[in-house]
C-alpha positions as CSV (number, residue, x, y, z in Angstrom):
1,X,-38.5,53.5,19.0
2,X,-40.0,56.4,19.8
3,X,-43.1,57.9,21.7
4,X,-45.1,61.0,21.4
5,X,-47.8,62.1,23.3
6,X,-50.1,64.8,21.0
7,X,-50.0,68.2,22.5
8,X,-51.2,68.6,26.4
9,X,-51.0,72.0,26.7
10,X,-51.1,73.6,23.0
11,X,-54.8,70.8,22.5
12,X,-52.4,70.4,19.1
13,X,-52.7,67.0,16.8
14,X,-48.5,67.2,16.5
15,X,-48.2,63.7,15.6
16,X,-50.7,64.6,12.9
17,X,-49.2,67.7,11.5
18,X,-45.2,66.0,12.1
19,X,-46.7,63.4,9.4
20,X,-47.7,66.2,6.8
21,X,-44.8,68.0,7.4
22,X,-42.4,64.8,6.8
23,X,-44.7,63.8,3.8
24,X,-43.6,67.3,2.6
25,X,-40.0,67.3,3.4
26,X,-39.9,63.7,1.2
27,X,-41.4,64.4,-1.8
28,X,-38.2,64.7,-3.7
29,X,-37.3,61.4,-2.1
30,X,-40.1,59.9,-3.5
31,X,-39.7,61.1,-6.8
32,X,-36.2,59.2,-6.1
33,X,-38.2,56.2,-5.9
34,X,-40.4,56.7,-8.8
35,X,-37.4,56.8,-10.5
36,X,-35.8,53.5,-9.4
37,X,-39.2,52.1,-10.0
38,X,-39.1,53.1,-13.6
39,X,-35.3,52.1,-14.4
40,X,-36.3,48.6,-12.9
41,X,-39.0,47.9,-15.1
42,X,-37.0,49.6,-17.9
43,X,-33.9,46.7,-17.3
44,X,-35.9,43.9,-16.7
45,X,-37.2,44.4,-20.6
46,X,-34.3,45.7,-21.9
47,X,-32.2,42.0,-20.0
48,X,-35.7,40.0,-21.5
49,X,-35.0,41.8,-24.8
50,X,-31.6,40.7,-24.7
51,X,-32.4,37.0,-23.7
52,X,-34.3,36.7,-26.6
53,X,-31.7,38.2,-29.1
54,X,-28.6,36.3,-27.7
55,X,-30.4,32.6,-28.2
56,X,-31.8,34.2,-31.8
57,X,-27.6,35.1,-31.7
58,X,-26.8,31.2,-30.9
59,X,-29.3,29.5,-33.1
60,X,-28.4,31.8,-36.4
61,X,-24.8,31.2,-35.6
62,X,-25.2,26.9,-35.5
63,X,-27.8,27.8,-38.7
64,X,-25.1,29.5,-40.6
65,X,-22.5,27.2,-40.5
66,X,-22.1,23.9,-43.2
67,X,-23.9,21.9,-40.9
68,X,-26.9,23.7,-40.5
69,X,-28.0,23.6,-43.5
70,X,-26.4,20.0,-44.8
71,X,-29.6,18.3,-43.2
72,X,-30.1,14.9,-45.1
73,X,-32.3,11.9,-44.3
74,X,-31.7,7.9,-43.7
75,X,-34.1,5.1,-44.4
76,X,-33.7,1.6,-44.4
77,X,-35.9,-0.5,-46.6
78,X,-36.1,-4.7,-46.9
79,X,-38.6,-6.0,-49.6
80,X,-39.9,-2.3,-50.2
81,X,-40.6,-2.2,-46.3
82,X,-39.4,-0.5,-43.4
83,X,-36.7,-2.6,-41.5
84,X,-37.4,-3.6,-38.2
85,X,-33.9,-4.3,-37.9
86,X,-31.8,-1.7,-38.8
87,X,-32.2,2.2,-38.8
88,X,-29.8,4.8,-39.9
89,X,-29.5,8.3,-38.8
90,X,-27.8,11.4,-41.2
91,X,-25.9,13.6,-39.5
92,X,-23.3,16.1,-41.2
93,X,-21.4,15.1,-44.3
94,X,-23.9,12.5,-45.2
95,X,-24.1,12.4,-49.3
96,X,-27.0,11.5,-50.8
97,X,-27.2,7.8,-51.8
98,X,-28.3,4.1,-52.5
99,X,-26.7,0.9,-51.1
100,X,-27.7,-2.6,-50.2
101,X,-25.8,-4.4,-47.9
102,X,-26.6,-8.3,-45.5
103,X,-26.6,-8.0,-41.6
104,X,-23.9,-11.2,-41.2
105,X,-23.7,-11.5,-37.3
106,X,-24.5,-8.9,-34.6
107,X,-21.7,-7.6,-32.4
108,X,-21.8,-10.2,-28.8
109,X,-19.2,-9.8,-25.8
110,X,-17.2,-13.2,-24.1
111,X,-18.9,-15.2,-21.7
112,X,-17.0,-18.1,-19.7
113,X,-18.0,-19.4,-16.8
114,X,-15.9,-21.9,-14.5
115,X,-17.2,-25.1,-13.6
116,X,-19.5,-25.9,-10.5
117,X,-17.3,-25.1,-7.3
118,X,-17.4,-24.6,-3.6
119,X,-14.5,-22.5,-3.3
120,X,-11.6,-22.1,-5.6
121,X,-9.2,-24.7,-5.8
122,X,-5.6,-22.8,-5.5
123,X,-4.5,-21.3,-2.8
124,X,-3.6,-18.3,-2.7
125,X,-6.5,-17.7,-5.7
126,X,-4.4,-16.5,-8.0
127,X,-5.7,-15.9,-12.2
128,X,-4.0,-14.1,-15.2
129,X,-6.1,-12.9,-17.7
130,X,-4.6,-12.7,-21.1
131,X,-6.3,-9.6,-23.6
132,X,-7.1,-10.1,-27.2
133,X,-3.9,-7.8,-27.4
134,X,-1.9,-10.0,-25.5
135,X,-1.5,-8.0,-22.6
136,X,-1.8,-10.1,-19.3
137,X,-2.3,-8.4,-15.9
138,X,-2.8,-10.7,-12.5
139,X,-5.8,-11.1,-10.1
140,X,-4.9,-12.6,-6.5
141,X,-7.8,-12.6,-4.4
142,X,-8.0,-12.3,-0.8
143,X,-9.5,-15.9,-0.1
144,X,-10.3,-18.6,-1.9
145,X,-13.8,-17.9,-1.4
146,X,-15.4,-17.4,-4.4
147,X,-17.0,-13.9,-3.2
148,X,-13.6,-12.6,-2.8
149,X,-12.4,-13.8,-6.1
150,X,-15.2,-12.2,-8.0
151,X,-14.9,-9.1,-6.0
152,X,-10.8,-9.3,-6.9
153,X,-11.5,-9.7,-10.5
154,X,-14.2,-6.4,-11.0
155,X,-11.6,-4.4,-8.9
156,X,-8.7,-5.0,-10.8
157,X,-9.7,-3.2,-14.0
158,X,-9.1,-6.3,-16.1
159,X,-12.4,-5.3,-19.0
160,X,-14.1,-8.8,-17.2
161,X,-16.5,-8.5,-14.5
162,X,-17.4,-11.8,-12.0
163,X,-20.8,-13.1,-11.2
164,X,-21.4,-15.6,-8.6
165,X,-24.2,-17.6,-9.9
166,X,-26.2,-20.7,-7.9
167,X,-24.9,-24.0,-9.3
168,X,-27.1,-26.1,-6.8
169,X,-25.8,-29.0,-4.4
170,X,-22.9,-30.9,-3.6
171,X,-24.4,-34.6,-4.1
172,X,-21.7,-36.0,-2.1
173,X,-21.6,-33.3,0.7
174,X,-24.8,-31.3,0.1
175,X,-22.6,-27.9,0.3
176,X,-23.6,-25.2,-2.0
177,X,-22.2,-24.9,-5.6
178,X,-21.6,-21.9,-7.6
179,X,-20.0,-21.1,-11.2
180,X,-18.4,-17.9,-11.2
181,X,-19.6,-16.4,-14.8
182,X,-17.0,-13.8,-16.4
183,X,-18.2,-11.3,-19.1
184,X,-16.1,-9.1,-21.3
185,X,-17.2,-5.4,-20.4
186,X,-17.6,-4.5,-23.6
187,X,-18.5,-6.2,-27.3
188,X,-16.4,-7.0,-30.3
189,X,-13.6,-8.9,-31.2
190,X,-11.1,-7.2,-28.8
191,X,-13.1,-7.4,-26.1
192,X,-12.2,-11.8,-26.1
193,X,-9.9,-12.8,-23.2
194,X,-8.0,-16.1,-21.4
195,X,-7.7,-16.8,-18.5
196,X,-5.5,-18.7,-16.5
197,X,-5.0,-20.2,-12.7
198,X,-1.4,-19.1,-12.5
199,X,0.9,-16.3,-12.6
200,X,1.8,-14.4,-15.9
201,X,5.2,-16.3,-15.6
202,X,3.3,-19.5,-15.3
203,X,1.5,-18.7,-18.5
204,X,5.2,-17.8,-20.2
205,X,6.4,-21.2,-18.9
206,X,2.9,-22.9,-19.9
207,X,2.8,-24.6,-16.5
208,X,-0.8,-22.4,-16.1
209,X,-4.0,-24.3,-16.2
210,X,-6.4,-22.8,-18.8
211,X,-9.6,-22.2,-16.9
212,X,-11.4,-24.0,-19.7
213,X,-9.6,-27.0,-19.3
214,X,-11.0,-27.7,-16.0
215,X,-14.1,-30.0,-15.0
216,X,-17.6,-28.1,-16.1
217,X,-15.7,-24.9,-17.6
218,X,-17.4,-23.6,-20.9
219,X,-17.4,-20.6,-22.9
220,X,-20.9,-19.4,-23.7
221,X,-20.1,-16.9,-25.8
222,X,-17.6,-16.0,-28.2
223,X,-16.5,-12.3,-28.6
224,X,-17.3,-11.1,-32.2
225,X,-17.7,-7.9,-34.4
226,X,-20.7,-7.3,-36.0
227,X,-20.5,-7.4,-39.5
228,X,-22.3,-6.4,-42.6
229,X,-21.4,-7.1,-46.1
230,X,-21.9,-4.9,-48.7
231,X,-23.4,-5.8,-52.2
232,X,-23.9,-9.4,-50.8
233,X,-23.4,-12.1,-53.7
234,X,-21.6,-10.0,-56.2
235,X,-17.7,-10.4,-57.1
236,X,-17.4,-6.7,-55.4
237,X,-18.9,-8.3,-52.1
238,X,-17.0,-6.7,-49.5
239,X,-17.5,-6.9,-45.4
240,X,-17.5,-4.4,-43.5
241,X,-17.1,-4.9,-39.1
242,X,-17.5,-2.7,-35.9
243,X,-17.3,-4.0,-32.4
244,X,-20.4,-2.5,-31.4
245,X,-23.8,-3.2,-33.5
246,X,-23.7,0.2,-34.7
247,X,-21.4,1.3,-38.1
248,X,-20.5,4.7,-38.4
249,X,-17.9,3.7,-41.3
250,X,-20.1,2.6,-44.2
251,X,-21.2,5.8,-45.7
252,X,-19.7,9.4,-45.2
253,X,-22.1,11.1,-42.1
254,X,-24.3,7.9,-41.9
255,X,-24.8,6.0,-39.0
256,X,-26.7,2.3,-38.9
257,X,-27.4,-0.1,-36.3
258,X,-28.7,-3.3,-36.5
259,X,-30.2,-5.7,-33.7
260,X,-30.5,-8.8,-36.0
261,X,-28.6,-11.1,-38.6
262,X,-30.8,-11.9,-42.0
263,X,-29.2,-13.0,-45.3
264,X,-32.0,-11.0,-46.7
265,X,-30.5,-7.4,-48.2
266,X,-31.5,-4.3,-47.0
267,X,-31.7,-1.0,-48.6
268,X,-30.3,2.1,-47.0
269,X,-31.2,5.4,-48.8
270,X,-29.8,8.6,-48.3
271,X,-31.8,12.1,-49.5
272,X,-31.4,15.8,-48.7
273,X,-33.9,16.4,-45.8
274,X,-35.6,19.3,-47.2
275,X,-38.3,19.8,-44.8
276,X,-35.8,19.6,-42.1
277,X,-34.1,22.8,-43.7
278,X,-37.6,24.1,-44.3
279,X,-38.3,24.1,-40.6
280,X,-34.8,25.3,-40.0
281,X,-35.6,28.4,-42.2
282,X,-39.0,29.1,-40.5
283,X,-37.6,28.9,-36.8
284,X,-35.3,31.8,-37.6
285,X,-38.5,33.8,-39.4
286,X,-40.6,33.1,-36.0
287,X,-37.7,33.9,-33.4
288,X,-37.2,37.3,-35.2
289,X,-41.0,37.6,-35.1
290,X,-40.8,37.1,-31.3
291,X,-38.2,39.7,-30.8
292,X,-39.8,42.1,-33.0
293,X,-43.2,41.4,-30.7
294,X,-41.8,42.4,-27.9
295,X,-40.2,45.3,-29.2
296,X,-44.0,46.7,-30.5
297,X,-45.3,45.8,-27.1
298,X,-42.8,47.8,-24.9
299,X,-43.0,50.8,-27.5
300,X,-46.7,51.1,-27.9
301,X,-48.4,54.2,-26.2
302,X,-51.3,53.5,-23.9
303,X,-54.2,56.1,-23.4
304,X,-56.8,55.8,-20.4
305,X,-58.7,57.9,-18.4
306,X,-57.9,60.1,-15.4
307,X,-60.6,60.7,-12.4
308,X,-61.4,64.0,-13.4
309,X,-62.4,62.4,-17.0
310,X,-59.4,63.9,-18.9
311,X,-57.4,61.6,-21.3
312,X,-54.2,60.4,-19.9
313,X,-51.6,59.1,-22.5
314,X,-48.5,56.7,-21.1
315,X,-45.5,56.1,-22.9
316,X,-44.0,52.4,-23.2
317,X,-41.4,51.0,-21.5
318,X,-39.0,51.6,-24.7
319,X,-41.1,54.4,-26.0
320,X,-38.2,56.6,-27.7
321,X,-35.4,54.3,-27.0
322,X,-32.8,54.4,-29.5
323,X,-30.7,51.3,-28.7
324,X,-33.5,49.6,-29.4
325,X,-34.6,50.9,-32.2
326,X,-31.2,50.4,-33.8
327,X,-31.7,47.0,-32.8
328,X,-34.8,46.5,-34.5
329,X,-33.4,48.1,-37.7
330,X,-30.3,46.1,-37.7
331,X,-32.3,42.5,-37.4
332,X,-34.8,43.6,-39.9
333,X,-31.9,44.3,-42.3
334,X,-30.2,41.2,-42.1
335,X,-33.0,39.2,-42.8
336,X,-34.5,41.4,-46.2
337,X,-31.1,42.5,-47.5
338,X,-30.6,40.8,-50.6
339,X,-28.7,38.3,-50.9
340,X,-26.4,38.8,-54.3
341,X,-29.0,40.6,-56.0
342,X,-31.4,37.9,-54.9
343,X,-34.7,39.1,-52.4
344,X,-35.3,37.0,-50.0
345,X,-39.1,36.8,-51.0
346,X,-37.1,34.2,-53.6
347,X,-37.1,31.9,-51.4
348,X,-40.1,32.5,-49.1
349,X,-38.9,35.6,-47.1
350,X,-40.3,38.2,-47.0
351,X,-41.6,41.6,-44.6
352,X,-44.8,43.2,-43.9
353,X,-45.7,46.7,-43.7
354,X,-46.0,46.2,-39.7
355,X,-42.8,44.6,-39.4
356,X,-42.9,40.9,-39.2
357,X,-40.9,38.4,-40.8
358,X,-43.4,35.8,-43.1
359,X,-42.1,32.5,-44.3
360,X,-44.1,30.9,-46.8
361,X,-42.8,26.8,-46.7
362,X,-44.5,26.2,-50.3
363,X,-42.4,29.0,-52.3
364,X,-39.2,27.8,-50.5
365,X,-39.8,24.2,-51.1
366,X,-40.5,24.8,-54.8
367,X,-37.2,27.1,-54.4
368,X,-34.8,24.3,-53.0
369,X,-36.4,21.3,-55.4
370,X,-35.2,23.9,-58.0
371,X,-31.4,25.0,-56.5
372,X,-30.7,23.5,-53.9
373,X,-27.3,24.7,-53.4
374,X,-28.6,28.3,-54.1
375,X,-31.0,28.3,-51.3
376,X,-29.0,26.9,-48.9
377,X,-26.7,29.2,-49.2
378,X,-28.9,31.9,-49.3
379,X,-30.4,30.5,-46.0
380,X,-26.7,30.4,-44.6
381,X,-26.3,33.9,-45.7
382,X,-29.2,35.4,-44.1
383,X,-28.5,33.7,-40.6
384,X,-24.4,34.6,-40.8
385,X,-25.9,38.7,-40.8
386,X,-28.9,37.9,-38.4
387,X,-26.4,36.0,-35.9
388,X,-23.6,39.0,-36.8
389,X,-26.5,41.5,-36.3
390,X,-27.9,40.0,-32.9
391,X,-24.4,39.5,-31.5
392,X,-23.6,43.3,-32.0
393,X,-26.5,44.0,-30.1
394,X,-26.2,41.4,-27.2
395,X,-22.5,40.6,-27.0
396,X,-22.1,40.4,-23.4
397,X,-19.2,42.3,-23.1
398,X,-20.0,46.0,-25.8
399,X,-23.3,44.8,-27.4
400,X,-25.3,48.6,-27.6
401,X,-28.3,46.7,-25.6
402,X,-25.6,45.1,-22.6
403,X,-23.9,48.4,-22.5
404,X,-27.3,50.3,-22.1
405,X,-28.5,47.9,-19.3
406,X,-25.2,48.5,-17.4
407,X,-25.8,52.4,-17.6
408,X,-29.2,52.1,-16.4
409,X,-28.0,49.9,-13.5
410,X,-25.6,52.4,-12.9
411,X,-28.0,54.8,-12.6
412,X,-30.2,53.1,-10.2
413,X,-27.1,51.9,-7.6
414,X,-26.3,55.8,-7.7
415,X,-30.2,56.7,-6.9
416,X,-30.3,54.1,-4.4
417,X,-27.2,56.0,-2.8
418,X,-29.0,59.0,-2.7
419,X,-32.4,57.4,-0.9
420,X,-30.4,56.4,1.5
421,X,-29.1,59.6,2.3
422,X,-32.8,60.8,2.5
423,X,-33.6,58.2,5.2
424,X,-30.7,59.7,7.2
425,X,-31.7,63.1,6.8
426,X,-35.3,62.7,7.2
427,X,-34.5,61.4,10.1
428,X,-32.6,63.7,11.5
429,X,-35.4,66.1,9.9
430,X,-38.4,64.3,12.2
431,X,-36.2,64.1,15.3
432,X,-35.7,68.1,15.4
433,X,-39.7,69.1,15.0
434,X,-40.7,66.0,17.8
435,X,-38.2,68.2,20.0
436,X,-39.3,71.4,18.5
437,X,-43.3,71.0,19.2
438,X,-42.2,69.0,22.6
439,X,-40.5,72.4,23.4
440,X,-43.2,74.5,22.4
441,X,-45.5,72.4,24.9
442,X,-42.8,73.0,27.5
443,X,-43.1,76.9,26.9
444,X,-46.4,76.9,26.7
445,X,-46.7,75.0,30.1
446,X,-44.6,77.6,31.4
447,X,-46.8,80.7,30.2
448,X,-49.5,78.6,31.5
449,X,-48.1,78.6,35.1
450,X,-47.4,82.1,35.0
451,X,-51.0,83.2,33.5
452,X,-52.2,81.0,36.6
453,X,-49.5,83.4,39.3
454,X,-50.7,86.4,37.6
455,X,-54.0,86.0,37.7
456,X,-53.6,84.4,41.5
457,X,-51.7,87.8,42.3
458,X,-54.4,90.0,40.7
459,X,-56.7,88.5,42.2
460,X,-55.2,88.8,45.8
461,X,-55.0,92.7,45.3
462,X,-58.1,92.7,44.2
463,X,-59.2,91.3,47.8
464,X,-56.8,93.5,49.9
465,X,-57.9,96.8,48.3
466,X,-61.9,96.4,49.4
């Protein structure tokens, strides 16, 4: 870093006047500057603007398809009351419907457990377990501690895991007693196993010891499928199981889970979920509003007030932008085109003379009681060109908006280039007048000393000639 000292000789403020001259030289480096300042501001819209189109993009794409719009509800009803046991959720293909159906039995995993033991009585430990498939596969434990043969049996991937549970004492020895406890990992009917104290060839031979043939063995549990039966107590009764408590197989798109068994019939019901649509409709009407929002915002003119008490007017950030324009134009299209001859005001739609998107939920529920089909695909319509519309503009790759941003960074990397260039040759521009008015001291230092001789010498001659 370096040091000047202000003028010595000359009495001048050249750090002072350096400054103002440098402030000078820069100005069209700062009009650089202003410039990057502007672009900035200009992408951060334009990348919020595109944000905002690309999820409306997303959501009118999902909206579009079958599924959007195939919105239906489940209820489950017992004595013309909610169920506390069973609930049903629609999801996509689900046909509107009645049905009654029994909960028989609820879906429950094995559970065996040995009999009370100090440690396990073969050695080497060795146990086949035997699947409801009839696959075997063989568990040999490190010791015949009962630790290690419950930690053998979760390692070895069998579907069972091993609990060591407190059995109290020995009466005859007072040692510790433990059952090990073996639970199916998951529920149904093909989650049931065997097991055996032996070697799969042992089983073959049938010299291995089932485990629940020994002293205090017991199964707990059985492994079942839950099961329902449909029209319970008529001659078309039929049953219908899953190995979980859940049934995704009794009606088309319609899943129902129970948590208890009752002889008692339920009612399931299946409707078409029109508010569900309705609110469907009216997120796509206020994500458009939010877009078109923040378009007015960024392209409204501001006035204000300079300090000499003129009127100063300032543009908007998009103020004269045509990509965005053309972006506004395109989404408003889509959404008040009509849709086979059909306005969109049909069914609740409609535009206002400042540009917003209304939705009015009583004239499209009226609508859809009405035509169903005609509305939702209307409604499907309308978000296939919004999501077409939005994705021209924000594709990520040539959408006008994306394309626009990447010219305007562009633009700033290149003014960035050219700042830099200033700092250099600013720089180089300060270094050459500190040497310049450092000279200038030196010269005048030097006129200085020779006014000082001259005046000495005139001043001697002066004494010589009286």
């Amino acid at each position: 870093m370096g040091m000047a000292v202000d003028g010595l000789i000359s009495g001048l403020n050249t750090t002072q006047l350096i400054d103002q001259l440098m402030q000078a030289e820069a100005v069209p480096q700062t009009l650089l500057k202003n410039k990057v300042t502007d672009s900035t501001t200009f992408i951060t819209a334009m990348q919020t603007l595109n944000t905002k189109i690309a999820s409306l993009a997303t959501a009118a794409t999902a909206l579009a398809k079958p599924a959007g719009t195939d919105l239906h509800t489940a209820s489950v009803s017992s004595g013309g009351v909610a169920s506390t046991s069973v609930t049903a959720t629609a999801g996509a293909g689900a046909v509107d419907g009645t049905i009654d159906f029994t909960v028989d039995r609820l879906a429950q995993s094995q559970v065996t457990v040995t009999g009370p033991l100090t440690q396990w009585p073969d050695q080497p430990p060795t146990l086949t377990f035997v699947a409801a498939d009839g696959t075997t596969k063989q568990v040999t434990a490190a010791s015949s501690s009962l630790a290690d043969v419950a930690a053998a049996i979760n390692k070895a991937g069998v579907g069972v895991s091993a609990t060591q549970v407190a059995a109290g004492l020995d009466p005859a020895t007072g040692a510790k007693l433990y059952r090990l406890q073996l639970s199916s990992a998951q529920t149904g009917a093909a989650g049931a196993f065997t097991v055996y104290r032996g070697t799969p060839a042992d089983v073959t031979a049938g010299t291995a010891t089932n485990l629940l043939n020994d002293p205090g063995a017991a199964q707990v549990r059985q492994a079942q499928d839950a099961q329902v039966t449909l029209w319970a107590g008529s001659s078309a009764a039929q049953s219908v199981t899953s190995a979980t408590n859940t049934f995704d197989s009794v009606l088309p798109g319609v899943s129902i889970t129970v948590s208890a068994a009752s002889a008692t019939p339920v009612t399931l019901t299946v409707g078409r979920d029109d508010t569900s649509i309705s609110n469907a409709a009216n997120s796509l009407v206020t994500s458009l509003n939010d877009i078109f929002t923040f378009i007015s915002q960024k392209q409204a003119v501001t006035t204000g007030t300079d300090a000499a008490g003129g009127t100063t007017v300032t543009a908007g950030t998009f103020t004269g932008e045509s990509s965005v324009r053309d972006a506004n134009q395109k989404l408003t299209d889509a959404v008040i085109a009509p849709i086979n001859g059909v306005s969109p005001s049909t069914y609740g739609i409609s535009i206002t003379s400042d540009g917003q998107v209304t939705f009015d939920k009583t004239v499209f529920a009226a609508a859809i009681a009405k035509n169903p089909d005609a509305v939702k695909s209307a409604l499907a319509t309308i978000s296939q060109r919004v999501a077409d519309a939005a994705n021209a503009v924000s594709d990520k790759y040539d959408g006008t908006i994306t394309q626009k941003i990447q010219g305007e960074q562009s633009t700033v990397k290149s003014l960035n280039a050219q700042i830099a260039d200033w700092d250099t040759r600013l720089a180089d521009r300060k270094s050459t007048l500190q040497k310049t008015y450092a000279n200038l001291e030196v010269q005048l230092q030097q006129l200085q000393s020779q006014s000082s001789w001259l005046t000495g010498q005139l001043a001697s001659l002066s004494s010589s000639g009286k």
